[in-house]
C-alpha positions in Angstrom: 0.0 0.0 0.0 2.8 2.7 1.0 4.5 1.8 -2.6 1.0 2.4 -4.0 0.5 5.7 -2.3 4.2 7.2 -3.5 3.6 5.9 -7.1 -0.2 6.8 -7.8 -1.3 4.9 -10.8 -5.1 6.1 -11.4 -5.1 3.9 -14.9 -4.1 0.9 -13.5 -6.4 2.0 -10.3 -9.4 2.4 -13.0 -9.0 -0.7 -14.7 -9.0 -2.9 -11.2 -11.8 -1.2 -10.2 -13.8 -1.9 -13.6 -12.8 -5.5 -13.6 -13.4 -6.4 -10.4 -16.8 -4.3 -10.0 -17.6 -5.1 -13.1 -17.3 -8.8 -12.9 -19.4 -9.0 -9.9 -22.2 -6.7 -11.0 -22.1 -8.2 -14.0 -22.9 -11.7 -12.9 -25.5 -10.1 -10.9 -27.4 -8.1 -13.2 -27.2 -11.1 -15.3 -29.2 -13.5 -12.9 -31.2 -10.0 -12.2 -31.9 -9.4 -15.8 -31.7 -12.4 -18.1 -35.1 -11.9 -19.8 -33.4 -8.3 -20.9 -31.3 -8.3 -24.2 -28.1 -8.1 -24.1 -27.5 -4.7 -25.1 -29.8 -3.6 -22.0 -27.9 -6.0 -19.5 -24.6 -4.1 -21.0 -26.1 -0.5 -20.4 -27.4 -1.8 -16.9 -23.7 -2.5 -16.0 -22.4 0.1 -17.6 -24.6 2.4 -15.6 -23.9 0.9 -12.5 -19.9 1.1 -12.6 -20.3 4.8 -13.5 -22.3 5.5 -10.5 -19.9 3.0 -8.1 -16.7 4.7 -9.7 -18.1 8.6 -8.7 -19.9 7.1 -5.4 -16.0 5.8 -4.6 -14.1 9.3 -5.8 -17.2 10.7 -3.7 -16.2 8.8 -0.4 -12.4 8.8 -1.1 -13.3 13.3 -0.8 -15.3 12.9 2.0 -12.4 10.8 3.8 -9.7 13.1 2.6 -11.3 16.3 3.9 -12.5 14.2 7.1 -9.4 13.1 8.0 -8.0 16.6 7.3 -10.4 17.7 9.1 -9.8 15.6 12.3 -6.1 17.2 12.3 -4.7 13.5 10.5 -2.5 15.5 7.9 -3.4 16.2 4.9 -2.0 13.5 3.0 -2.1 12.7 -1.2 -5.2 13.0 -2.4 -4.3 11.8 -5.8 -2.8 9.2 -3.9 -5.9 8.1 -2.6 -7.6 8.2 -4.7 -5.3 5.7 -7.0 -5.5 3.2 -3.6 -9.0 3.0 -3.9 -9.7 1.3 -7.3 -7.4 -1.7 -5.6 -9.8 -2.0 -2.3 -12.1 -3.1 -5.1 -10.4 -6.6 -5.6 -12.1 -8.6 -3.3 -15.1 -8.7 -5.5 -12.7 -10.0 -8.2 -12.0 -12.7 -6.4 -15.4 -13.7 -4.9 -16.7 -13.4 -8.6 -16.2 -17.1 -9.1 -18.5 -17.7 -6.0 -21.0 -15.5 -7.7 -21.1 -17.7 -10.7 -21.2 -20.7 -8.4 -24.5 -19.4 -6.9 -26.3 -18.4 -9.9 -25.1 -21.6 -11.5 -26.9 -23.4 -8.8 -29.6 -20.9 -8.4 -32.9 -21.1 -6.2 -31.8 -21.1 -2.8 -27.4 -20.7 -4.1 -29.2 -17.3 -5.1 -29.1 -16.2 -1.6 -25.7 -16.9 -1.4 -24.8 -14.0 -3.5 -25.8 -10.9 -0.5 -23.4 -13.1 1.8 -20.8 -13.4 -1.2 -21.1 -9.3 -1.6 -20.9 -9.0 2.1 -17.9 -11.0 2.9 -16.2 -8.9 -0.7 -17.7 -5.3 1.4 -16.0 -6.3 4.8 -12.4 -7.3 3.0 -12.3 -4.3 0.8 -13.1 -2.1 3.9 -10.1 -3.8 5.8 -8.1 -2.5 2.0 -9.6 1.0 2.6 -8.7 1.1 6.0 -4.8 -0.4 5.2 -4.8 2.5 2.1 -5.9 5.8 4.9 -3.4 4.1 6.8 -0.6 4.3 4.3 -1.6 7.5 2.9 -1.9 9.4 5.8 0.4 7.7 8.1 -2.1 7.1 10.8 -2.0 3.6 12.5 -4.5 0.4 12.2 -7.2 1.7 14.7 -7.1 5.9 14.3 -7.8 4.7 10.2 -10.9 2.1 11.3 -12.3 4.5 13.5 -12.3 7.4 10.8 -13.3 5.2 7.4 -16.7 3.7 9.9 -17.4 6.6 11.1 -17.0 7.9 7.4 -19.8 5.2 6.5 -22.2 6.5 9.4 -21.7 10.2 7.7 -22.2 8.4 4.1 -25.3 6.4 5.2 -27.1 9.2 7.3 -26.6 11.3 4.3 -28.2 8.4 1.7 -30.2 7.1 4.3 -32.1 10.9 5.8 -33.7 12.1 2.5 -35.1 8.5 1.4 -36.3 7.9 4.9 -38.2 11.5 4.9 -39.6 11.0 1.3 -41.0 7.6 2.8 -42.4 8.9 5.8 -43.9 12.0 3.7 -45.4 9.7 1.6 -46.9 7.4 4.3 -48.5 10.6 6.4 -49.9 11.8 3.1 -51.5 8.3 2.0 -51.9 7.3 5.4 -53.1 10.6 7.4 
């Protein structure tokens, strides 16, 4: 990770990130989509990598500014930013399980939320190794600042969708 962070590769960054994302989300929209043409499966994925690539730049600001913030040092943020296309390998790797599970499909189906959980938690252990290396914080000062990243990030996605449900409910409801 520290050879990573002093030699920022942001191609070679991009193209891990679309391969792995892309294989996994691919096998999923797949099994999601199969009645689709293929053209519409491709746009699907297509669609989704462009809005996982900007949701990851997104985060990797957010932690930057964060940790900034917090008095951590300012750090590389092109840096970063290159580090964060690798946390995506996991899901590279538990592609093959994804495959397994639509290959067995009906119940192997509901092996693929555990098979994108198990991919989340590793490449957050990668996130957390790549705020480490970039802003020479240790182990626990980097897990305590990328979770309490997600709490920020999932208040933020999670606020506005819980008031437009509750809105809704009181108006159909009351």
């Amino acid at each position: 990770m520290t050879w990573l962070a002093d030699h920022p590769t942001m191609w070679r960054s991009l193209f891990y990130f679309v391969i792995s994302q892309g294989a996994f989300v691919g096998v999923c929209t797949n099994v999601f989509f199969k009645e689709e043409y293929i053209g519409v499966r491709f746009a699907i994925l297509i669609g989704i990598l462009v809005v996982k690539a900007m949701e990851l730049i997104v985060f990797g600001c957010f932690l930057h500014g964060l940790i900034d913030l917090c008095g951590g040092g300012s750090g590389d943020i092109r840096g970063f930013l290159c580090i964060l296309g690798f946390t995506t390998l996991p899901y590279l790797v538990f592609t093959p399980l994804a495959l397994v599970a639509v290959e067995l499909g009906g119940l192997g189906l509901l092996s693929l939320p555990v098979t994108y959980f198990a991919a989340f938690l590793w490449s957050l252990y990668l996130m957390m190794r790549a705020v480490e290396a970039v802003y020479l914080l240790d182990f626990m000062r980097s897990a305590i600042v990328v979770f309490f990243a997600f709490l920020l990030w999932f208040i933020m996605l999670a606020l506005p969708i819980y008031l437009v449900v509750d809105l809704f409910a009181r108006s159909f409801l009351g």
